[in-house]
C-alpha positions in Angstrom: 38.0 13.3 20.8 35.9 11.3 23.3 32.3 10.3 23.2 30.6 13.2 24.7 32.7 14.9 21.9 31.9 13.0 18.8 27.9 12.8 20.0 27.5 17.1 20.3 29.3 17.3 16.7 27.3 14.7 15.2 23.7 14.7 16.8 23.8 11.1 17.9 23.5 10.2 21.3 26.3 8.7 23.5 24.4 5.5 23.5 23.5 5.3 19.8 27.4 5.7 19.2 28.2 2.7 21.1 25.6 0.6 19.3 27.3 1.7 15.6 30.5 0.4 17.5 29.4 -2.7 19.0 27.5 -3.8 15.3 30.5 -2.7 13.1 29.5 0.3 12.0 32.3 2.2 13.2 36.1 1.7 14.8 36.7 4.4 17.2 40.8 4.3 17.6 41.4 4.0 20.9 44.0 6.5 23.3 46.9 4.9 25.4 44.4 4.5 28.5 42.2 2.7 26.7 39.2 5.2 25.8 37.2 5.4 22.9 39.3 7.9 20.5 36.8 9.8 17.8 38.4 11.3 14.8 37.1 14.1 12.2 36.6 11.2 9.5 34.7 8.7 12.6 32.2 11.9 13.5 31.6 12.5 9.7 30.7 8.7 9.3 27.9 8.8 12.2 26.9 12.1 10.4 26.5 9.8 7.1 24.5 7.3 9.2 22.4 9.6 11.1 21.3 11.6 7.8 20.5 7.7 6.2 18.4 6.4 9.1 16.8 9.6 9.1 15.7 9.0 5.5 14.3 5.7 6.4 17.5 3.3 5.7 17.5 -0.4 7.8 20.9 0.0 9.6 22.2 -3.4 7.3 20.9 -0.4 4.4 23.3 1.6 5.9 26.2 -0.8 6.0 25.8 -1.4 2.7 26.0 2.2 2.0 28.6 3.2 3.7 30.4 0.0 2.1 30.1 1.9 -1.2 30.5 5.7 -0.3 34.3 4.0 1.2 34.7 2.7 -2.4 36.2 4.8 -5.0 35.7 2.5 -7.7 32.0 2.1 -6.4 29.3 2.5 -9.7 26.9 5.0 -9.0 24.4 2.9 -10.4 24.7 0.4 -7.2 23.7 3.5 -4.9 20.9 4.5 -6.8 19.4 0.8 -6.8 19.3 1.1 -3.1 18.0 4.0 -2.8 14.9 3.1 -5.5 14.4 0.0 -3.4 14.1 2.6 0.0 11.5 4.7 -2.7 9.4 2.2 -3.7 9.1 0.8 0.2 8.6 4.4 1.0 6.0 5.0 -1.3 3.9 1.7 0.1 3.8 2.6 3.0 2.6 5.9 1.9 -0.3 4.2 0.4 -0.7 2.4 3.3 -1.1 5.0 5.6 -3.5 6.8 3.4 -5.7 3.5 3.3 -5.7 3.4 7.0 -6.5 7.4 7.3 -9.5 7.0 5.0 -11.0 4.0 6.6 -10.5 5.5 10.1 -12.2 9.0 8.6 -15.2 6.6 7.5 -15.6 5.6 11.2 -15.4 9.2 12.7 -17.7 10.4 10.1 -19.8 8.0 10.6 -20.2 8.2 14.6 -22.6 10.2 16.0 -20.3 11.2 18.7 -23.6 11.9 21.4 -24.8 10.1 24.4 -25.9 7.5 22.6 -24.1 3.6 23.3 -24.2 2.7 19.8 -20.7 3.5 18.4 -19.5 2.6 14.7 -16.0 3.1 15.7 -16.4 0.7 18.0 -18.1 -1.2 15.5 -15.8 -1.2 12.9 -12.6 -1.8 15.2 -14.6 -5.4 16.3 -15.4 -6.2 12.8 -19.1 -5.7 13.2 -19.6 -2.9 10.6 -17.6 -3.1 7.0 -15.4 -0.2 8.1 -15.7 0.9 4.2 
């Protein structure tokens, strides 16, 4: 199948496909003219990738995965140890999100929001008031 193809059966843009090509994610046979030539098992491997980067893996995460899930003597354990390391990454930046929320709730509580000048947003974001 061609590229226009493989990217409506698997979600990806045309363009995203090309870039899993050009970085070694995928190996597209190729037809006797010389155009890219998608197969069933090629659209189900950018189905694998798209569902990993959409829960957060680095694309090198991905190769890595992908390394394993083509390995049938692969230990599961190996995939799980990825997949905690994604976790616990996921779970700072959680926390670091929440920090940022509660120190940017701080600063909209505390500004008057009137047509006064003085502005403890503005405050906070130059350093001028302890935004906690």
């Amino acid at each position: 199948m061609n590229i226009g193809d493989a990217s409506e059966r698997s979600g990806l843009p045309a363009k995203t496909i090309r870039y899993y090509e050009d970085i070694g994610l995928l190996k597209p046979g190729r037809s006797g003219n010389g155009y890219r030539d998608y197969s069933t098992a090629d659209v189900h491997r950018l189905k694998f990738l798209q569902r990993s980067r959409s829960l957060g893996f680095s694309v090198e995460e991905c190769r890595q995965l992908l390394s394993l899930y083509g390995d049938s003597h692969r230990e599961s354990a190996d995939v799980k140890a990825i997949a905690e390391v994604k976790l616990v990454e996921i779970d700072r930046k959680i926390a670091e999100l929440v920090g940022l929320r509660e120190t940017l709730k701080h600063l909209v509580d505390h500004c008057h929001g009137d047509e006064r000048p003085e502005c403890p947003i503005l405050d906070g974001l130059s350093g001028e008031e302890d935004p906690n």
